[in-house]
C-alpha positions in Angstrom: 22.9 -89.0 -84.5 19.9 -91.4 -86.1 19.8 -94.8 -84.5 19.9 -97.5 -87.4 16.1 -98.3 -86.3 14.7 -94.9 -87.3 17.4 -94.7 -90.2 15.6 -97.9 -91.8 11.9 -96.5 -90.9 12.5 -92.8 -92.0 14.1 -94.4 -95.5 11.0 -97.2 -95.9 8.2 -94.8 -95.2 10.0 -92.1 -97.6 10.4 -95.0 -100.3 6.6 -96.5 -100.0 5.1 -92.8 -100.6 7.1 -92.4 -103.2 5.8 -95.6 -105.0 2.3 -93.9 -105.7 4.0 -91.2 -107.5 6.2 -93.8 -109.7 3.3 -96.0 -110.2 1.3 -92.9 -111.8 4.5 -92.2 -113.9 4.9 -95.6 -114.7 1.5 -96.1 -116.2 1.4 -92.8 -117.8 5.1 -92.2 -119.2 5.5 -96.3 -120.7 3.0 -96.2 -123.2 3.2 -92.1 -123.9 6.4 -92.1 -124.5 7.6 -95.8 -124.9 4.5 -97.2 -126.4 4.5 -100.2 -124.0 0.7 -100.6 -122.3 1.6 -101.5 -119.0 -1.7 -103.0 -116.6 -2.0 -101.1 -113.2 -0.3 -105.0 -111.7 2.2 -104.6 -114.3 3.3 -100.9 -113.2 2.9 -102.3 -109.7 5.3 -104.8 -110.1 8.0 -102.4 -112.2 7.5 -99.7 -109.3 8.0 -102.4 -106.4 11.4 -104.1 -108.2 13.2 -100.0 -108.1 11.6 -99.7 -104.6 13.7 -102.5 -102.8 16.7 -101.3 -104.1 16.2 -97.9 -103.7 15.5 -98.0 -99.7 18.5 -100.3 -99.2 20.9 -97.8 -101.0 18.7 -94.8 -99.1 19.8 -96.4 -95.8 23.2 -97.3 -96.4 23.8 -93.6 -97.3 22.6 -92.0 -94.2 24.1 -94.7 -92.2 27.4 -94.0 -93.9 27.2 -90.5 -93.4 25.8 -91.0 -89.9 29.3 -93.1 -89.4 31.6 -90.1 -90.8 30.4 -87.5 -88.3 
């Protein structure tokens, strides 16, 4: 079983590495298919607000499912 420790690193490290790849999209997709010009801070900012969210529900998963078994 994962401690809650390396639950909560394996999940942030996982999340942060995946933020380059939704910055990229971020600033590509919005104004290709959205029209919206987005600055690289802007597409920063949009990436970081789905990031925090993202590793909490990341860890509460695996800690759920480390509970059930």
């Amino acid at each position: 079983m994962q401690s809650r420790k390396m639950s909560f690193l394996e999940k942030t490290i996982d999340s942060f590495l995946g933020i380059f790849i939704a910055w990229a999209m971020t600033m590509a997709l919005l104004p290709w298919i959205y029209g919206f010009e987005t600055s690289a801070k802007t597409s920063a900012e949009i990436t970081l607000i789905y990031t925090v969210p993202s590793i909490a529900r990341g860890y509460l998963v695996r800690r759920f499912f480390n509970w059930i078994n």
